[in-house]
TORKOL-4160 file (C-alpha; in steps of 0.2 Angstrom, whole numbers, padded with zeros to 4 digits, m for minus):
343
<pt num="1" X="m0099" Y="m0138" Z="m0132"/>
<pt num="2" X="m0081" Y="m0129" Z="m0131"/>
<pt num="3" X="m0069" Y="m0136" Z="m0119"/>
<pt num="4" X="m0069" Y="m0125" Z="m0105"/>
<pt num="5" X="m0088" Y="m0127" Z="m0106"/>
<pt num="6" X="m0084" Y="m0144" Z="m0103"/>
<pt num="7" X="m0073" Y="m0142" Z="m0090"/>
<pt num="8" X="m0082" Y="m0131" Z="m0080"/>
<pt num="9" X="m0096" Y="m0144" Z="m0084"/>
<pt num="10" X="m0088" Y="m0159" Z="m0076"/>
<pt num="11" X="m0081" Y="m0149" Z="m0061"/>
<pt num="12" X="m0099" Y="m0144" Z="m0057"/>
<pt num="13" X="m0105" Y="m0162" Z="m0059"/>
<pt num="14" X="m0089" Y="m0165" Z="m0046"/>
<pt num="15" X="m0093" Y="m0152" Z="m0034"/>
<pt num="16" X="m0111" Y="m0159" Z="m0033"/>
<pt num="17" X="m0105" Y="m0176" Z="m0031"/>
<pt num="18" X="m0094" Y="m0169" Z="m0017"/>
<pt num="19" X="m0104" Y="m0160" Z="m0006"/>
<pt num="20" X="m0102" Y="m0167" Z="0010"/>
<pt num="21" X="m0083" Y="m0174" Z="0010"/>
<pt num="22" X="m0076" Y="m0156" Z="0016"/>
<pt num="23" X="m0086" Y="m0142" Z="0024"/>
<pt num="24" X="m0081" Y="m0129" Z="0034"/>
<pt num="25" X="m0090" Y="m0127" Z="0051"/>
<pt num="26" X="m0093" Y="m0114" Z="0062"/>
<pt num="27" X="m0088" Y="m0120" Z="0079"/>
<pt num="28" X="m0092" Y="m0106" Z="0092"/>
<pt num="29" X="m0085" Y="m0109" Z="0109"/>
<pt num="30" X="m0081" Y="m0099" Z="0126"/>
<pt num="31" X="m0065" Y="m0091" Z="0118"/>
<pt num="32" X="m0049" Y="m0087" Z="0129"/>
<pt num="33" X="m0035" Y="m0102" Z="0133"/>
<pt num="34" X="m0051" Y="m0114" Z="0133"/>
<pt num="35" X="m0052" Y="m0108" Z="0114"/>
<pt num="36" X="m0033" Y="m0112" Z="0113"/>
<pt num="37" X="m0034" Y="m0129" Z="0119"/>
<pt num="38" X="m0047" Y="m0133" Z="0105"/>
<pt num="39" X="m0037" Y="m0127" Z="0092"/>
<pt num="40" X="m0023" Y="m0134" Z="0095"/>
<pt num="41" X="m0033" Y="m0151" Z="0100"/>
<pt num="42" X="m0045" Y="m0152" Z="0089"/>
<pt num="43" X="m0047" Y="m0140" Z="0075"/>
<pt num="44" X="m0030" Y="m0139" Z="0069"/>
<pt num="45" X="m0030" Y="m0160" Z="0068"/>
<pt num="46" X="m0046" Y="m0159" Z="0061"/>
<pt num="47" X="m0041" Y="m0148" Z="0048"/>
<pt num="48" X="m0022" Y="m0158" Z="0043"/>
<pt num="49" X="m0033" Y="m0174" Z="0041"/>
<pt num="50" X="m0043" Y="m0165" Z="0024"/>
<pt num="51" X="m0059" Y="m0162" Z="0035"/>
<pt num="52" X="m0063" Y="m0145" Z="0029"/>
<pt num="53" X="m0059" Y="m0128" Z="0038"/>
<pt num="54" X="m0065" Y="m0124" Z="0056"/>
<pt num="55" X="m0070" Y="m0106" Z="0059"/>
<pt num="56" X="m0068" Y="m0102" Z="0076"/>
<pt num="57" X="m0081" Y="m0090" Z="0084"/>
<pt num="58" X="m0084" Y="m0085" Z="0102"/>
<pt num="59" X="m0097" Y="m0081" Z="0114"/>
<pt num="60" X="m0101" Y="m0078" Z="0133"/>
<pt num="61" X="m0114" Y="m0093" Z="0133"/>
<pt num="62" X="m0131" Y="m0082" Z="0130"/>
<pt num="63" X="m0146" Y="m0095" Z="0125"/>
<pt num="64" X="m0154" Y="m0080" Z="0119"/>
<pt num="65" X="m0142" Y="m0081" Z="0102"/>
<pt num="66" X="m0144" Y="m0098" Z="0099"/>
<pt num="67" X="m0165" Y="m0097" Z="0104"/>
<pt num="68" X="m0166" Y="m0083" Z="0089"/>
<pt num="69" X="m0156" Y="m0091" Z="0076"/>
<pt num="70" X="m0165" Y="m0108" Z="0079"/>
<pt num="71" X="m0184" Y="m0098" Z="0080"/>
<pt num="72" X="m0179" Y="m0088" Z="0062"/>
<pt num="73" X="m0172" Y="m0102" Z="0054"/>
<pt num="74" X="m0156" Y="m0094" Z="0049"/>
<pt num="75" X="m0145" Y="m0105" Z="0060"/>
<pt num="76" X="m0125" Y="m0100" Z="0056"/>
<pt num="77" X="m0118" Y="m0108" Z="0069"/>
<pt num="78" X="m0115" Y="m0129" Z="0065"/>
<pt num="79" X="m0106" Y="m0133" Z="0082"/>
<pt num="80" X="m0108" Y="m0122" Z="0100"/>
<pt num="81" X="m0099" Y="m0126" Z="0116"/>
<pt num="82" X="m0113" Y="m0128" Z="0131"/>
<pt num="83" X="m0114" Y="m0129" Z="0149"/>
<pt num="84" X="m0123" Y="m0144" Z="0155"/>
<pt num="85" X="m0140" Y="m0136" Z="0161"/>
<pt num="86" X="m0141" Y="m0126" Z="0146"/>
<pt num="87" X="m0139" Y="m0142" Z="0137"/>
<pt num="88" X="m0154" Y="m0151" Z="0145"/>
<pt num="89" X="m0164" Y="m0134" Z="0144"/>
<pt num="90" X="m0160" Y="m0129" Z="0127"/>
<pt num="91" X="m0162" Y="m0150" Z="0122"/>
<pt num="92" X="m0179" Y="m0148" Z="0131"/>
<pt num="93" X="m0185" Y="m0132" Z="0121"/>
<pt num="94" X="m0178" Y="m0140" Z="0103"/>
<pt num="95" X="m0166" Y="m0129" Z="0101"/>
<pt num="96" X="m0154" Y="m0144" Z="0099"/>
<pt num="97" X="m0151" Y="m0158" Z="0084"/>
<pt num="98" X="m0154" Y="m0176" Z="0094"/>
<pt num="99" X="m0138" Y="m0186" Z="0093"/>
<pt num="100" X="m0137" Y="m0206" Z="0092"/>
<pt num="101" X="m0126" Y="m0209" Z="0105"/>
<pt num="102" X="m0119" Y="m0226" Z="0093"/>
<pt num="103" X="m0109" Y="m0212" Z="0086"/>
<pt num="104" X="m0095" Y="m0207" Z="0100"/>
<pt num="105" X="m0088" Y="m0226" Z="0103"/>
<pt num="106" X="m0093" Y="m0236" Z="0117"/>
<pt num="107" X="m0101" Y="m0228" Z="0133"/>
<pt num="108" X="m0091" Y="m0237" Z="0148"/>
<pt num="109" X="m0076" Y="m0228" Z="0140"/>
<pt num="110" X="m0083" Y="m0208" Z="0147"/>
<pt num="111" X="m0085" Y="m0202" Z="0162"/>
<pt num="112" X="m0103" Y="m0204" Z="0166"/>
<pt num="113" X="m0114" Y="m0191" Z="0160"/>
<pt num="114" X="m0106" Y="m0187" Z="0146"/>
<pt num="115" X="m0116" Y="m0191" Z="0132"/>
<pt num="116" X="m0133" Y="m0185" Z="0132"/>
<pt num="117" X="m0147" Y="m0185" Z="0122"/>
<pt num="118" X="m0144" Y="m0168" Z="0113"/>
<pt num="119" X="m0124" Y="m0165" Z="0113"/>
<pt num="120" X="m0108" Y="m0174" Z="0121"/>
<pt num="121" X="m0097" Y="m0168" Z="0136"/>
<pt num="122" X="m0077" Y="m0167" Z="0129"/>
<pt num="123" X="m0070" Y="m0159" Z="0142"/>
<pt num="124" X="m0074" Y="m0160" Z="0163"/>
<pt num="125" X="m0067" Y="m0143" Z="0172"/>
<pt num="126" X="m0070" Y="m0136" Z="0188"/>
<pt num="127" X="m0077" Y="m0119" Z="0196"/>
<pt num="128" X="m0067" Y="m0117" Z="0210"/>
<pt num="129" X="m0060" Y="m0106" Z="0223"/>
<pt num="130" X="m0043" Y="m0098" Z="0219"/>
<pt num="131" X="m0033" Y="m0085" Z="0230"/>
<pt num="132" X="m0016" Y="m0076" Z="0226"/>
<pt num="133" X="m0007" Y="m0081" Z="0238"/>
<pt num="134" X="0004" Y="m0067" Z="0237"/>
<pt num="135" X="m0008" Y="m0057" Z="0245"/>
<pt num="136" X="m0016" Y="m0067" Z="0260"/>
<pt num="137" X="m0005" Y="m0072" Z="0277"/>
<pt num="138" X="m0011" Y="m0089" Z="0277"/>
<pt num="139" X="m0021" Y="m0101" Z="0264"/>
<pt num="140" X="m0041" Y="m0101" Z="0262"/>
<pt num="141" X="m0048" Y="m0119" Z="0265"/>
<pt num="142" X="m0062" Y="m0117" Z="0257"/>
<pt num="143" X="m0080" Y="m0108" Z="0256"/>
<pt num="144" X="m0083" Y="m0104" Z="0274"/>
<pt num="145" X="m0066" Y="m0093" Z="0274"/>
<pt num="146" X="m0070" Y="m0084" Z="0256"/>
<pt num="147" X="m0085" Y="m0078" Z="0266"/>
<pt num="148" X="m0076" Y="m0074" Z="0284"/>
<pt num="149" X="m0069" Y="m0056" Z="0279"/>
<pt num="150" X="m0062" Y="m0053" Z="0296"/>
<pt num="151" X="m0049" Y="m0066" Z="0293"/>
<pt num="152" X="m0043" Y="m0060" Z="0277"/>
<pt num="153" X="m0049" Y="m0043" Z="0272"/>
<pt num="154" X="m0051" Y="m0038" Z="0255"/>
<pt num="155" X="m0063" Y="m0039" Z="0238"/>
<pt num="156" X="m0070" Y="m0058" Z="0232"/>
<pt num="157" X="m0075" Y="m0062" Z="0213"/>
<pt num="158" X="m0089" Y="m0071" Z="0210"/>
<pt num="159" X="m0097" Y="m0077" Z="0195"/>
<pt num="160" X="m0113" Y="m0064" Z="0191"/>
<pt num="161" X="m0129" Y="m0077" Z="0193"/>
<pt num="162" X="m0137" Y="m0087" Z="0200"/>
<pt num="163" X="m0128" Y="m0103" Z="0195"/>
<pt num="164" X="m0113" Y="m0109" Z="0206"/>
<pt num="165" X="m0115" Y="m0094" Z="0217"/>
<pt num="166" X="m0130" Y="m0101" Z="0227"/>
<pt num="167" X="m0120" Y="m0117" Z="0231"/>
<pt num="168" X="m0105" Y="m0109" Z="0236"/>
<pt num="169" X="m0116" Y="m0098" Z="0248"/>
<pt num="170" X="m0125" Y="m0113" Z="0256"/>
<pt num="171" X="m0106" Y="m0121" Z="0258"/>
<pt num="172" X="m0100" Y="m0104" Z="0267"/>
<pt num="173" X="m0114" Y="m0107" Z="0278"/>
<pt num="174" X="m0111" Y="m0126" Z="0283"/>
<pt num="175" X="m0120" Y="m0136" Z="0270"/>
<pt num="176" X="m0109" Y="m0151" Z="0266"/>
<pt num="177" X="m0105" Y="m0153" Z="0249"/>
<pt num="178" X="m0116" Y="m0167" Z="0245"/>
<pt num="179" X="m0131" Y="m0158" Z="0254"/>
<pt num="180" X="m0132" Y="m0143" Z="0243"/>
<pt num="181" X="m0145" Y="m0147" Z="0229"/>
<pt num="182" X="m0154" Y="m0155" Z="0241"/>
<pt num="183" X="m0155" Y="m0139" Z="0254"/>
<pt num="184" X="m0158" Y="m0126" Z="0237"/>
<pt num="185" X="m0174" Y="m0137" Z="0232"/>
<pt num="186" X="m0183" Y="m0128" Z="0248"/>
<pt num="187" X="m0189" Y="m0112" Z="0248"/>
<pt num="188" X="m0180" Y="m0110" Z="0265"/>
<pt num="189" X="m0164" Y="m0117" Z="0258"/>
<pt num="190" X="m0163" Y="m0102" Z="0244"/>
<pt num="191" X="m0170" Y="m0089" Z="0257"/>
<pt num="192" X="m0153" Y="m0096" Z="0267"/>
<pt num="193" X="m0141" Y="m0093" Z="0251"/>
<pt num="194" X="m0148" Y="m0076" Z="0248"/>
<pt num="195" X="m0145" Y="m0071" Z="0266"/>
<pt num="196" X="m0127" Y="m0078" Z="0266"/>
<pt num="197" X="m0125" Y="m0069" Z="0250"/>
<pt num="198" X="m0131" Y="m0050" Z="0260"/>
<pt num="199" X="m0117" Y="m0054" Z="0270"/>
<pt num="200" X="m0103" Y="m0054" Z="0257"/>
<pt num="201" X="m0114" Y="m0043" Z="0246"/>
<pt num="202" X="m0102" Y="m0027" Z="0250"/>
<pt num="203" X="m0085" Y="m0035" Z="0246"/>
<pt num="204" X="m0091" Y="m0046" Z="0228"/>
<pt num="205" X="m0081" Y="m0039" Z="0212"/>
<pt num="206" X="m0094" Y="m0047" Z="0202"/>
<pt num="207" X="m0084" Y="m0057" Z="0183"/>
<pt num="208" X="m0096" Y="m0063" Z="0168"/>
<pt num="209" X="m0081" Y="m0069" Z="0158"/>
<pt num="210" X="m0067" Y="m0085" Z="0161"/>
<pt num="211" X="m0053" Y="m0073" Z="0158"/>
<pt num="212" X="m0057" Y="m0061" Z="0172"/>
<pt num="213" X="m0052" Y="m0069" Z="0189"/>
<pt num="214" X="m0036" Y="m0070" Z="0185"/>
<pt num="215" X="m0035" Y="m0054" Z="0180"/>
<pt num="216" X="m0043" Y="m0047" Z="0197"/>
<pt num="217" X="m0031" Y="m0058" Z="0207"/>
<pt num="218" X="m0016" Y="m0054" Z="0200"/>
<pt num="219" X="m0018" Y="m0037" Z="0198"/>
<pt num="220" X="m0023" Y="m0039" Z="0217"/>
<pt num="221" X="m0041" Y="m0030" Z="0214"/>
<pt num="222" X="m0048" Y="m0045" Z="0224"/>
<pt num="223" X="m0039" Y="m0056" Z="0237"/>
<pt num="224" X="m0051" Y="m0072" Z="0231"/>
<pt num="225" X="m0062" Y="m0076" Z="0217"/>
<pt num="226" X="m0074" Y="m0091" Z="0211"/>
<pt num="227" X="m0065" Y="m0094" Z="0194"/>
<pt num="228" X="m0064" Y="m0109" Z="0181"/>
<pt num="229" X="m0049" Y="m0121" Z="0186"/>
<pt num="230" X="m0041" Y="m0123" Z="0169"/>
<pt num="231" X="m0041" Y="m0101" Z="0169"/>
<pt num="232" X="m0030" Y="m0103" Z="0186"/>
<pt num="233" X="m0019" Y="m0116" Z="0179"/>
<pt num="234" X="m0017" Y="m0105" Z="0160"/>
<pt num="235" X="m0006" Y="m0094" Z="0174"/>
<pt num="236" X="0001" Y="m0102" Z="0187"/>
<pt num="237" X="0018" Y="m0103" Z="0179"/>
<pt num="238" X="0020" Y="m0082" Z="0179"/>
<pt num="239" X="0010" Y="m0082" Z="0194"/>
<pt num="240" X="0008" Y="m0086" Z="0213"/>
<pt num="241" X="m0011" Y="m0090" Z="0210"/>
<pt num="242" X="m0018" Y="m0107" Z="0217"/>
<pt num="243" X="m0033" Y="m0117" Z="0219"/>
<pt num="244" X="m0042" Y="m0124" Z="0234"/>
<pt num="245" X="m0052" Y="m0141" Z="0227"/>
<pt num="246" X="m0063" Y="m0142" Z="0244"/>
<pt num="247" X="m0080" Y="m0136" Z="0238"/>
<pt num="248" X="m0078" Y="m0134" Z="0219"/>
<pt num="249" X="m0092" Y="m0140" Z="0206"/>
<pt num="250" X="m0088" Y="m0149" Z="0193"/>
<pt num="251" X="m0098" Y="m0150" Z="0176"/>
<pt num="252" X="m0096" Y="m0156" Z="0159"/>
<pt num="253" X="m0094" Y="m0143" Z="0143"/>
<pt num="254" X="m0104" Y="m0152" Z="0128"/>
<pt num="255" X="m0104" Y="m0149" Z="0110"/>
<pt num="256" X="m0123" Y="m0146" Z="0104"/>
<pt num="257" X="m0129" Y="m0144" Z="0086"/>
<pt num="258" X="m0141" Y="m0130" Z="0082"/>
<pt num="259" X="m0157" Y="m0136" Z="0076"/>
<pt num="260" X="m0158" Y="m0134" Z="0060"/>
<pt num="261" X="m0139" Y="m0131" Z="0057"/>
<pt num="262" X="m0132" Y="m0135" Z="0039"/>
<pt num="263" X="m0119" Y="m0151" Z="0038"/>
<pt num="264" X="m0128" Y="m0159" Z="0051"/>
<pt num="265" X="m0116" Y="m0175" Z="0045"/>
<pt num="266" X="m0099" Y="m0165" Z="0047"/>
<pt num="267" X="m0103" Y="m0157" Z="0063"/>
<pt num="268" X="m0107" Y="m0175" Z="0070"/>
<pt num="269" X="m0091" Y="m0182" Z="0063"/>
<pt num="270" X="m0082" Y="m0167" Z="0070"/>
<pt num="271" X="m0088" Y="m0170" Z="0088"/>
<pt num="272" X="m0084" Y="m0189" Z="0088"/>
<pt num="273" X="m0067" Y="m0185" Z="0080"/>
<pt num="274" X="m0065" Y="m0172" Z="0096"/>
<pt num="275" X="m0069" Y="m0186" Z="0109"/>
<pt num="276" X="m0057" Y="m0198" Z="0104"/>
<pt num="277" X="m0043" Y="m0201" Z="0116"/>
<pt num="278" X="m0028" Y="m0195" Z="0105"/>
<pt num="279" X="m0039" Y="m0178" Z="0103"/>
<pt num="280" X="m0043" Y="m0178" Z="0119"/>
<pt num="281" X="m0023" Y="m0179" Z="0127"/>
<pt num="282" X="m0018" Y="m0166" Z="0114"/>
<pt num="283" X="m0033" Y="m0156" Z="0121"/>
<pt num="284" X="m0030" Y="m0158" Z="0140"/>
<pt num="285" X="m0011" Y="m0155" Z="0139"/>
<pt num="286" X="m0017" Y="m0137" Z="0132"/>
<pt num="287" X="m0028" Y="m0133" Z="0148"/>
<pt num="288" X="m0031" Y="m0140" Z="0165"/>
<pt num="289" X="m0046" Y="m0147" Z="0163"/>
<pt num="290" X="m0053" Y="m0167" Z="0163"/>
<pt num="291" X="m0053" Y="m0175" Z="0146"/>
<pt num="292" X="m0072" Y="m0186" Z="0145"/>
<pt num="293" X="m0065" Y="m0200" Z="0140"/>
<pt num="294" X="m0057" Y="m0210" Z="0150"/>
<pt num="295" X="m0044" Y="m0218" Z="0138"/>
<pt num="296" X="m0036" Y="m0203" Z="0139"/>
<pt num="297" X="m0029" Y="m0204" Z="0154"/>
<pt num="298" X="m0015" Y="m0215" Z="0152"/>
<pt num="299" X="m0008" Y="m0205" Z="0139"/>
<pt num="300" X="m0008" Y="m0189" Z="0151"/>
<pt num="301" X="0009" Y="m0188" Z="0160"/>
<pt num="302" X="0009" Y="m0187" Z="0180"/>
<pt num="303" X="0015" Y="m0167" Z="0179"/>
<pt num="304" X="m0003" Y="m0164" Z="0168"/>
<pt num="305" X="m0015" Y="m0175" Z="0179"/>
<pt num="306" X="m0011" Y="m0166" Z="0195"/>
<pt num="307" X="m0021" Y="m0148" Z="0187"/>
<pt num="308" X="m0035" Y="m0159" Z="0182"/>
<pt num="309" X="m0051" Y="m0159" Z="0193"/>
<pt num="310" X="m0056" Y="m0176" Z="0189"/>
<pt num="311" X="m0039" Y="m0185" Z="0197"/>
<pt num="312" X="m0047" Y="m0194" Z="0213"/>
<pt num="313" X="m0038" Y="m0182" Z="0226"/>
<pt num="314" X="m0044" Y="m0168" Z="0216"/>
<pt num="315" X="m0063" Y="m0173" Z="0213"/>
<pt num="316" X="m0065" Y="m0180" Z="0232"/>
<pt num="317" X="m0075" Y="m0167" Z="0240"/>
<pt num="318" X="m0081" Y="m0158" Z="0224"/>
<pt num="319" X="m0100" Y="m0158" Z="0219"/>
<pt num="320" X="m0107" Y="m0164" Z="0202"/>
<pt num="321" X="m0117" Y="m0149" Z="0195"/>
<pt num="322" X="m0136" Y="m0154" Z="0197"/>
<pt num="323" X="m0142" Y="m0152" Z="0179"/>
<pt num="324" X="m0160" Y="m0159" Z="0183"/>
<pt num="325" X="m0161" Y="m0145" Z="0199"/>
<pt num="326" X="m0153" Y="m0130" Z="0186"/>
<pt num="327" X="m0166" Y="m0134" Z="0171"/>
<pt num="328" X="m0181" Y="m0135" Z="0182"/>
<pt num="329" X="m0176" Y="m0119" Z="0194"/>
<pt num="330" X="m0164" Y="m0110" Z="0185"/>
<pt num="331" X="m0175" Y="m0096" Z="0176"/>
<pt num="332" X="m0184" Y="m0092" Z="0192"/>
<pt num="333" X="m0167" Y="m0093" Z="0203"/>
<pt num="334" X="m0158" Y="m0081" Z="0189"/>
<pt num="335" X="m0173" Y="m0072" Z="0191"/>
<pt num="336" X="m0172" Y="m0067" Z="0209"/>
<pt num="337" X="m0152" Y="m0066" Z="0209"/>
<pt num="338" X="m0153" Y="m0052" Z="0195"/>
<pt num="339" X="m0165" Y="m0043" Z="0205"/>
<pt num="340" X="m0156" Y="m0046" Z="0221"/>
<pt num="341" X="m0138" Y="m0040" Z="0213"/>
<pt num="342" X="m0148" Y="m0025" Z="0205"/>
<pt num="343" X="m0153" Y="m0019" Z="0222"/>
């Protein structure tokens, strides 16, 4: 056997030793300054510590993608960035690896509901009401003014399902924050939401992605939009955009393997890496949005912890996203709303 036979020999033998010490994922996630954050939190740490490369991919959050990889068995995705009730939904279906929560430290060190059966929460953030107040006479206070057109004239933004939307109508029409999931579990109490939303139904500009209310409320297209907190606060520094907590819902985004994704070990390593507090500051300080681990905290400096919707100020008359309600009516409700807004 010649040399270089010999030494492409052993490197073989080494590279089949080796397989699983480095592997490059593909982590897809809802792109724009959330994406940012992660790089510059997780994947470019990840990356200096010898884990392997991270390629970064993006997507609006359609199931359908995930659902058809995970049916055909050609899963290319090894991480993907999830709302909570897709999470439970997508965990019920089997579209998801189950996770041993042993993995991600100690459980009283989260914020409750982080870690779930199927993926893990690294971030809590916000869908809020933000206004330019540039362009209104007098601040919003929450719902019930977004709704009153009289009062401040002009377009609104609004998220294009059924999901958030239904909530903040119910709110406009006097539901107290701690009510709504309990009002839209009645027939009559999604009858009520739809009726509300006739009323605004002329003045919605509707947005499907994060990076769009900002856009409309600067560019003065609407004079108030639903919009995702940490999007608001990417802005506030070139802008006179602000955020009204009153009202807002607050939900968890989770990491969630594919079923049937390659590296299985890697991807699991990478999401406990991401949900440790040093990770979890260097993230946070990127975007306005709550780190899940509560550790972190302490090492965020008072300036930072003012943006985030999880500070106790911030998060006191904000509603926890129902996951149970959204996985057992979601399809039906996403239903009616796309056949309402097609109307």
């Amino acid at each position: 056997m010649n040399n270089s036979l010999k030494l492409s020999a052993m490197a073989l033998g080494l590279a089949f030793a080796l397989p699983s010490l480095a592997a490059d994922l593909t982590v897809v996630s809802f792109g724009g300054a959330n994406k940012n954050a992660q790089v510059k939190g997780f994947y470019a740490p990840w990356e200096a510590a010898g884990n392997g490369k991270i390629l970064a991919g993006e997507y609006n959050g359609e199931m359908a993608k995930v659902k058809a990889m995970v049916d055909t068995q050609s899963v290319s995705w090894n991480l993907v960035e999830v709302e909570s009730p897709e999470l439970s939904r997508g965990c019920d279906e089997g579209l998801f690896e189950s996770l041993d929560p042993a993995q991600f430290g100690n459980p009283d060190d989260f914020i409750p509901g982080a870690i779930q059966p199927c993926g893990v929460g690294f971030f809590v953030w916000s869908t809020v009401l933000a206004y330019n107040a540039d362009k209104l006479k007098s601040a919003p206070a929450g719902w019930a003014d977004f709704w009153d057109t009289e009062k401040f004239p002009g377009k609104r933004g609004l998220r294009k399902g059924a999901k958030y939307t239904l909530e903040f109508a119910l709110m406009a029409d006097g539901v107290a924050p701690k009510e709504v999931y309990k009002v839209l579990a009645t027939p009559a109490g999604v009858d009520r939401a739809f009726k509300k939303l006739d009323q605004l139904k002329p003045s919605i500009q509707w947005w499907e992605a994060g990076a769009q209310p900002p856009q409309y409320l600067v560019s003065g297209d609407v004079v108030m939009s639903s919009a995702y907190n940490g999007r608001i606060a990417a802005v506030q520094k070139e802008s006179n955009l602000k955020v009204v907590w009153n009202g807002g819902i607050y939900d968890f985004d989770s990491w969630a393997i594919p079923k049937g994704a390659k590296d299985l070990a890697a991807a699991q390593k990478f999401i406990a890496f991401s949900v440790q507090p040093q990770q979890q500051k260097g993230y946070s300080e990127n975007i306005a949005y709550g780190p899940a681990n509560k550790l972190a905290v302490p090492l965020l400096n008072k300036e930072v912890l003012k943006d985030m919707p999880t500070t106790p100020e911030n998060i006191a008359n904000q509603v926890a996203m129902d996951v149970t309600f959204w996985a057992d009516y979601g399809e039906q409700l996403e239903q009616r709303f796309n056949a309402w807004a097609a109307k």
